[in-house]
N, C-alpha and C positions, 0 to 999 in steps of 0.2 A: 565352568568346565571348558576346558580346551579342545580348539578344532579336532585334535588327532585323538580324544578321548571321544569324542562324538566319530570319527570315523572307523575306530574301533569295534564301536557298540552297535555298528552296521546303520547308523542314518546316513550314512555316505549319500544315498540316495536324496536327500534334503539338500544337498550340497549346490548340485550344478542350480535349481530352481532360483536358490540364493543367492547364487555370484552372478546369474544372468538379469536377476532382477537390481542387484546393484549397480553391472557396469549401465543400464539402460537408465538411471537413475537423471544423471546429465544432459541427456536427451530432453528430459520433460521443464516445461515451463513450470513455476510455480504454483499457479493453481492445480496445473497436474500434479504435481507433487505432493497434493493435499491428497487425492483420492488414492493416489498409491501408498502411503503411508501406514495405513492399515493393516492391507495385506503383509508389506514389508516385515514389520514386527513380528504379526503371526506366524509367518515364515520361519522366523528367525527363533520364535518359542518352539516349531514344531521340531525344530532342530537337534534342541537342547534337553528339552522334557519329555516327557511318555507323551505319546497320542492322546490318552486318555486325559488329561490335564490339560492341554496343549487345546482339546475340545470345549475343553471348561471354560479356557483362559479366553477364548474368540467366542463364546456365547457372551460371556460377562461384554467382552472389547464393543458386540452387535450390539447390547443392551446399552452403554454406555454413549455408543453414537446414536443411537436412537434415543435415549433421555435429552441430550444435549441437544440435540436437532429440534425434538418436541420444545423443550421451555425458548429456543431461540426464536420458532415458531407462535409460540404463543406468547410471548413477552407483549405484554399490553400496550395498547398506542396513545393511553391517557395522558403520558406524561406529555407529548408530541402535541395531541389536543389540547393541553393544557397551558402550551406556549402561545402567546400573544404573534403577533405579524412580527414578521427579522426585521432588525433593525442593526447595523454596522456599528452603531456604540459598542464600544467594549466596556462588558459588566467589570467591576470595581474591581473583585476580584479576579480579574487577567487583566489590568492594566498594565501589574507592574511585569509582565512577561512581553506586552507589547509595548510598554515602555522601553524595556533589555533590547528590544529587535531595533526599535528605533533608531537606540545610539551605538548599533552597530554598525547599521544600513549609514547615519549619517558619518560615522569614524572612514567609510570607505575612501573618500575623499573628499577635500576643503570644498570641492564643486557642488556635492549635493546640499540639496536644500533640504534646509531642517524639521522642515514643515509637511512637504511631501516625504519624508522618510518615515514621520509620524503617522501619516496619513496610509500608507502604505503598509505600514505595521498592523496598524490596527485596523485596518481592513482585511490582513492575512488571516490574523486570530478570530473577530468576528466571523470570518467565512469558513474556516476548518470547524469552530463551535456549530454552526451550521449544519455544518455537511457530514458532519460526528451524529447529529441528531437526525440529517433526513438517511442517512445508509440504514441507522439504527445498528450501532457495533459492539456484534457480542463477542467473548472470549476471547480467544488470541488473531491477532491480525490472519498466521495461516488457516486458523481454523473460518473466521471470517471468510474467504475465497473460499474453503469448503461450500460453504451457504450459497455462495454467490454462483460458483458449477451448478448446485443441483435445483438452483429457482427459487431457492428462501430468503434470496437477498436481491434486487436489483444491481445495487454497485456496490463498490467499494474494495477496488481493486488499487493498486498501487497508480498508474495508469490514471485512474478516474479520479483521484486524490488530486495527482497533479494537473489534469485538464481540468477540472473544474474551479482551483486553485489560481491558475494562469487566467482564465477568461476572467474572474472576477476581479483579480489584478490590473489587467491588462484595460482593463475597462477606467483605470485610472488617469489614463494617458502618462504616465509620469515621463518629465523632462529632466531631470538631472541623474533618473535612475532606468540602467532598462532589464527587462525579465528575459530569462535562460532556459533552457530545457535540458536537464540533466539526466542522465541514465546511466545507470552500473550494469556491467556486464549482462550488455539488452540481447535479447533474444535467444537467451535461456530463465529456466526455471529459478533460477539467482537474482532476476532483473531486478530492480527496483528505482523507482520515477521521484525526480523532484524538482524543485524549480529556484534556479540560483535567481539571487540580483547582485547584479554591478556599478558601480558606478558607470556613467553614460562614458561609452569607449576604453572602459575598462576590462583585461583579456578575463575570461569564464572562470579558470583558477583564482581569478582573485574576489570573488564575489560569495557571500551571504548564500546558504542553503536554507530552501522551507522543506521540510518535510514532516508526511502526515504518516504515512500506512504505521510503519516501524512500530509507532505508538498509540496506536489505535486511537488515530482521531483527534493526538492529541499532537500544537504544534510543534518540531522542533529548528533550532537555527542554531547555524553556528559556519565558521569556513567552511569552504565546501572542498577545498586543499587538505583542510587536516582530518576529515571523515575516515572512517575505518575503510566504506565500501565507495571505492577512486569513482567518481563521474567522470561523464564526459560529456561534453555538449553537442545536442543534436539540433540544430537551428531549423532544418527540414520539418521539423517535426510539429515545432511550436509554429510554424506560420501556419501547417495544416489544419492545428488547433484551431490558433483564431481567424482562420478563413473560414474555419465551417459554421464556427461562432456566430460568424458575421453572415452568412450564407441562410443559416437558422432563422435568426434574427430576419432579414429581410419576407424569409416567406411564411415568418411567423409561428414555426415549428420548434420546437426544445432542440437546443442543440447536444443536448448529454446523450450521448449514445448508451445502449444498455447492454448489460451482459456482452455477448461477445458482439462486436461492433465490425463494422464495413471498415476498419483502417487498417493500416499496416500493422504488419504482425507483431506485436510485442508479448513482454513477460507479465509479470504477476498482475 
């Protein structure tokens, strides 16, 4: 049905509620954008269909985020308990994926060493498998931040992907290769975090993407030039990282900050 068939039929009054909640839309960071999403749609059915339906349609919507919340909640920890101590071996089956990042990270240039580019691979993958198992990641990445606003999840924010990414990296010392802090249009609800590598004095566009959220958990790599969503390198950012890392570390405290954290404001 057409806007000017719905103004017709006198929901005119459904109108402004809806354009004001759209243009506000840009405004919200991407977790926020999980909790407004609900509402939005409802919105937009009470617009279009009778009341009476439309009441239907947002009882079913409450049901369905309450099912979904329930099993994400109760999704058992057996499998978690069931895991032996982490270990940076990469299982057989993701080798040949940190194999691929390898002779990527070493194609950067003739300078890097072939060994540490290995070694840095398979430490990326071993640590996203990781940390795919301590978030525990259900459903869709935004719905994940769902979880993570209302307390049913610790982390697993875009953000915390790549902090936690970078310090176990960065714990490598690598010399032929150094790590990046990448961010797409930060400080809206669009943001999203990753972590380039470059060859050592090689400029940020030409360097290797890790990214985790997008894919819930899982890694991916590739230019960080030919990405759909343009990064940019934030270097501020990454030393705050691993100064606090290191800051942790000395006074023997976890240095993963939880849910919403003491640091500069960022998106998802």
């Amino acid at each position: 049905m057409s806007l000017s068939r719905v103004e017709t039929e006198g929901a005119g009054a459904y109108r402004l509620p809806f354009l004001l909640r759209y243009t506000q839309m840009a405004t919200f960071r991407r977790r926020d954008y999980v909790t407004l999403g609900r509402t939005f749609y409802i919105n937009i059915a009470g617009a279009i269909i009778s009341p009476a339906r439309a009441s239907r349609i947002q009882s079913l919507t409450r049901l369905a985020v309450a099912l979904a919340i329930l099993a994400a909640w109760t999704t058992p920890a057996m499998a978690d308990q069931q895991q032996g101590p982490f270990s940076f071996q990469v299982p057989k089956n993701d080798s040949a994926k940190a194999e691929g990042l390898a002779n990527q990270l070493a194609a950067l240039s003739p300078r890097v060493n072939r060994d540490e580019a290995k070694l840095l691979a398979e430490r990326a993958d071993a640590t996203v498998s990781k940390l795919r198992r301590d978030y525990r990641m259900f459903g869709t990445p935004i719905f994940n931040n769902f979880l993570i606003y209302h307390g049913l999840r610790k982390r697993g924010y875009c953000y915390q992907w790549s902090e936690d990414l970078l310090v176990a990296l960065d714990k490598l010392k690598p010399t032929s290769l150094e790590l990046h802090w990448g961010e797409y249009d930060p400080r809206t609800w669009r943001e999203n975090n990753c972590i380039v590598v470059t060859a050592k004095g090689q400029p940020f566009q030409r360097g290797i993407m890790l990214e985790c959220w997008r894919h819930l958990g899982h890694l991916y790599y590739g230019p960080v030039a030919g990405d759909y969503e343009h990064y940019v390198e934030n270097s501020a950012y990454a030393h705050f990282v691993l100064a606090r890392s290191a800051a942790s570390n000395a006074s023997g405290t976890n240095h993963r900050s939880e849910g919403k954290s003491r640091r500069p404001l960022k998106g998802c």
